[in-house]
N, C-alpha and C positions, 0 to 999 in steps of 0.2 A: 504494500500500500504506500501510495508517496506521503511523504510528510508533508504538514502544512504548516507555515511559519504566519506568523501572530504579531512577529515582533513590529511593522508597521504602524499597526493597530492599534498597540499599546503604547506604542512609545507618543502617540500622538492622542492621546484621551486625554489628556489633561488640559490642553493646551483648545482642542476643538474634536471634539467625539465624533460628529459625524460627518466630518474631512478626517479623518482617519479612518473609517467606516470606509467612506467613500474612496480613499487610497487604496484598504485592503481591494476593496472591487477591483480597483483598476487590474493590482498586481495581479490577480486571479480571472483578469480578462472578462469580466461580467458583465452580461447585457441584463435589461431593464425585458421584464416578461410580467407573463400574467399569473396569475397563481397555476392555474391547471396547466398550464406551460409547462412551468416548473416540474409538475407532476411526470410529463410526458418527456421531460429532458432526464430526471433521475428517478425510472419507474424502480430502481433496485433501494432506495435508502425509504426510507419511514419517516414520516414527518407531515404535523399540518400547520396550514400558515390561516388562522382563523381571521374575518376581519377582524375583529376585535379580541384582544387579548384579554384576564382578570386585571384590575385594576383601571381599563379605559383607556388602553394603548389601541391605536386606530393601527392598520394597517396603509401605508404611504408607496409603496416600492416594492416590489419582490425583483430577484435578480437570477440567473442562470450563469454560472460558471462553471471552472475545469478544474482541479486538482491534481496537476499530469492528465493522465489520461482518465480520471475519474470523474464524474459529472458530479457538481452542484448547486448548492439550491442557498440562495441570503435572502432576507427580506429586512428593509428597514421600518418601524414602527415608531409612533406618537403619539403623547400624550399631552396637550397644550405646553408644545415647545419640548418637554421632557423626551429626549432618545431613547429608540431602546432597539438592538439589533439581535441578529440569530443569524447563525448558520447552519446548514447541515452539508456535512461531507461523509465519505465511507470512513469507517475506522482505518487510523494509520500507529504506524509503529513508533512517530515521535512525530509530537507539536514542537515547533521553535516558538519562545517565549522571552524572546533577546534576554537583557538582565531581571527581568521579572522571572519570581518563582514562582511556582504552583504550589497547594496544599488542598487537603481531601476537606469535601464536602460533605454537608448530608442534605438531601429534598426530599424529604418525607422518607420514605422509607428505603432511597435510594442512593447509592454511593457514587459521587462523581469527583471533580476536580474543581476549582476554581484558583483564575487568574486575579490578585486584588491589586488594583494601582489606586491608593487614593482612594476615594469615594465610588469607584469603577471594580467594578469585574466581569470577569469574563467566568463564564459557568456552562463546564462542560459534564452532557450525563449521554454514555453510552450504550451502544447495547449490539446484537450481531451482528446490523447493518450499517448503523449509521451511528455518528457522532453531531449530538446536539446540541450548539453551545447557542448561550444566550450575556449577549453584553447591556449591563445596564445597572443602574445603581440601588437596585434592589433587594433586600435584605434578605436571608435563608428565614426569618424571623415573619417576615410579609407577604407579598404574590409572589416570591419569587420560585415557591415551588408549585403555586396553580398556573404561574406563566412555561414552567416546564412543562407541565404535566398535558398544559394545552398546546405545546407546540410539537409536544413527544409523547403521547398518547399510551405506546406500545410501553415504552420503556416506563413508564408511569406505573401500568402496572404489574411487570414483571419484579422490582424490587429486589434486593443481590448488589452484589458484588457487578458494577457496571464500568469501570474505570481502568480495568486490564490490561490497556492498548498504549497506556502513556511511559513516558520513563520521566523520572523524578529530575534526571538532572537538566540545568538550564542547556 
């Protein structure tokens, strides 16, 4: 599986979250689709992109990219001015995460990663097909595990050990 690096993304959240967002796009070659696009571009990964998220994040952009040879799927989302992004890609063998580290998560009953920079993270929960990460300033404490659970459905209620696929170091 090719790895997907991150480090753009992050390194550019503090500064302007979604021109970092939008960088990531570029690097990863992403056009601007419609949800069932999406669908029909990555019929192998699991993933919904609802209009509306929990907490009243609207749906603004869904996006179709490549990960090497892998198809897929971003969507950018709002909430009066408030960002909030997602990705889904196939499970790979390592995220680059420039100087940011990772540390394990819990979403409800589920094991994943998350990236923290600042007030920002990046929140990834896996499962056999797909990796779903969700960036936004969201707390484990808040929606941020009814916004996983709506954009990752499958992996929502499989519950386990979901996080497998990463290696710890930066």
């Amino acid at each position: 599986a090719e790895t997907v690096d991150f480090t753009i993304l992050l390194d550019g959240l503090q500064h302007d979250a979604v021109a970092a967002f939008e960088k990531f796009m570029t690097q990863y070659g992403a056009v601007a689709a419609k949800p069932n696009e999406a669908k029909r571009h990555a019929p192998g990964l699991s993933f919904d992109l609802p209009q509306t998220l929990p907490g009243g994040f609207e749906l603004q952009t869904t996006y179709i990219l490549r990960f090497g040879d892998a198809p897929g799927v971003a969507a950018r989302y709002d909430r009066g001015g408030e960002f909030l992004g997602v990705v889904f890609h196939a499970p790979v063998l390592k995220e680059h995460f420039g100087t940011h580290k990772d540390r394990a998560c819990i979403m409800g009953q589920h094991r994943g990663h998350s990236v923290p920079v600042g007030d920002w993270s990046l929140v990834h929960l896996t499962d056999s097909t797909t990796c779903h990460c969700v960036l936004s300033r969201l707390s484990e404490a808040g929606n941020l595990p009814a916004v996983m659970a709506a954009v990752a459905p499958h992996s929502a209620a499989t519950g386990g050990d979901l996080n497998g696929h990463h290696d710890d170091d930066p």
